[in-house]
N, C-alpha and C positions, 0 to 999 in steps of 0.2 A: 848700679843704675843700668835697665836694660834697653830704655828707650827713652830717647827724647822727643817730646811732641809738643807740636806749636799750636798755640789756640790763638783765635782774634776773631774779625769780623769779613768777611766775605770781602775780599779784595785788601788787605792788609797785608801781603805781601808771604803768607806760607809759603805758598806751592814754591814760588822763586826762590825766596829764603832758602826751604827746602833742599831744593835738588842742588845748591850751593856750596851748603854747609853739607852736605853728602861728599862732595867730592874734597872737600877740606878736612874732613874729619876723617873719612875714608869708611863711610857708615852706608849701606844700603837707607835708602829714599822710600817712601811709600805716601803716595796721596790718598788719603783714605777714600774722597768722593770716588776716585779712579777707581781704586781696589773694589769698589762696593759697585759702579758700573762692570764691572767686569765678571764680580760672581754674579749677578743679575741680568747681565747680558741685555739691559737695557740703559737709556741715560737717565739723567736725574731726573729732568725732565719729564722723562715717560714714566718715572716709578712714581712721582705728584700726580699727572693726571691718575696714572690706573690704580692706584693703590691711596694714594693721599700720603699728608706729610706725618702723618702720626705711623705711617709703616716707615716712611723714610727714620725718621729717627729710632724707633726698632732696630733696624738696620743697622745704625749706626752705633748704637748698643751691644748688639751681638760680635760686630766687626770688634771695637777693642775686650768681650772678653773672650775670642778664639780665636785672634790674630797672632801667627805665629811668636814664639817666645825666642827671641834675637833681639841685640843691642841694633836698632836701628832708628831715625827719624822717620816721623808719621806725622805730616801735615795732614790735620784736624779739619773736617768741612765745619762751616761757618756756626751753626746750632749746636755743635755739641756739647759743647761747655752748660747749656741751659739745662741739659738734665745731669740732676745730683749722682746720680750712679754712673755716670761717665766720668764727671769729675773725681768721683772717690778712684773708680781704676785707672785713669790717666796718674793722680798722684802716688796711688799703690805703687804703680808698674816702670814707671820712670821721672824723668824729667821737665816740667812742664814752662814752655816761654810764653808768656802772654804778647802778641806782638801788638803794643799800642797806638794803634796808624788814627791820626784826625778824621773827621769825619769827610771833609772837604776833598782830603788825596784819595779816599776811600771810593767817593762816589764818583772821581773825573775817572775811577775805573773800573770800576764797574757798571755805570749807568746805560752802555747800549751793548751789555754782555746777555745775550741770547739764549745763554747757557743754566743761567741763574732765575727757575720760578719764581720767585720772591721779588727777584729786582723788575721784571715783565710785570709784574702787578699790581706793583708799590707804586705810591710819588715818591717823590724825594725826600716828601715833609714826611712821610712814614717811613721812607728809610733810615730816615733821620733820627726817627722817636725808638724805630728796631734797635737800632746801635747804641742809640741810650740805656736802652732798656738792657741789652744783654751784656754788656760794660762792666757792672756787676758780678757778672758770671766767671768771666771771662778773669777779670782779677782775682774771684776766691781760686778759679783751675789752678791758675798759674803760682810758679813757686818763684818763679822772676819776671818780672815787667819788664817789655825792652819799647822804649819813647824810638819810635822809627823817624817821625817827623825832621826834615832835613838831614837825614843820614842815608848816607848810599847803602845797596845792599851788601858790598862788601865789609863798610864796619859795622853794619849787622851781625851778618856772619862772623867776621871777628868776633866782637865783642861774646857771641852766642858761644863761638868755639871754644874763648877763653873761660868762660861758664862750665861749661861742659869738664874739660882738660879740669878745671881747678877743682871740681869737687868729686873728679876721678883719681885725685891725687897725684896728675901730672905736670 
């Protein structure tokens, strides 16, 4: 396994997860939104307006299939799991956690995030039906479901670590 990556819905707790289980595991981190701001050298924001979302997920295609080839975590932006050839290379290339967060924790944080096209645009009742909708996705990526709900990040991380460690054979 060369890489573990976290899929879920926009505010499910990767990026935190993330850079967590990075320091516990002793794996280099990678936010892929971040990594894909940085070879674009604009924010996500600017890459919807000037380009629209159909380049964004492009993008986010091409990031997992020429992102460097290292064992490390790659917290997933919030869509990718929706297209099928991302899902096939996430479970080719590694490990994938589905992080199962409710809807309700989902939206008390994300909802006045600035950062997020899609949440600027949405209600809630379409944020709502998004999260519905892509739920689906998000459990065929994943090769283990972790129910976040009432669990601190650290036995997330745990529990993720102990995933990891057991089918590395440690």
């Amino acid at each position: 396994m060369r890489k573990v990556y976290l899929v879920g819905f926009m505010g499910c707790g990767k990026s935190a997860i993330g850079r967590r289980l990075s320091y516990f595991l002793k794996m280099p981190y990678y936010d892929m939104d971040h990594e894909i701001v940085r070879q674009q050298g604009m924010t996500i924001p600017e890459i919807f307006e000037k380009y629209g979302e159909a380049h964004f997920r492009k993008l986010e295609t091409e990031f997992l299939q020429n992102f460097r080839n290292e064992t490390c975590i790659i917290a997933t932006g919030g869509g990718v799991a929706m297209n099928r050839e991302n899902r096939k290379i996430m479970r080719r290339t590694g490990l994938v956690f589905f992080l199962d967060a409710t809807f309700e924790d989902i939206y008390m944080r994300i909802k006045n995030d600035k950062n997020r096209p899609i949440v600027k645009s949405s209600t809630k009742e379409e944020l709502h039906q998004l999260y519905a909708d892509r739920k689906k996705f998000y459990r065929d990526a994943g090769h283990i479901q972790v129910l976040t709900g009432g669990r601190s990040l650290r036995m997330i991380v745990e529990y993720i670590a102990f995933q990891v460690n057991r089918l590395k054979g440690e």
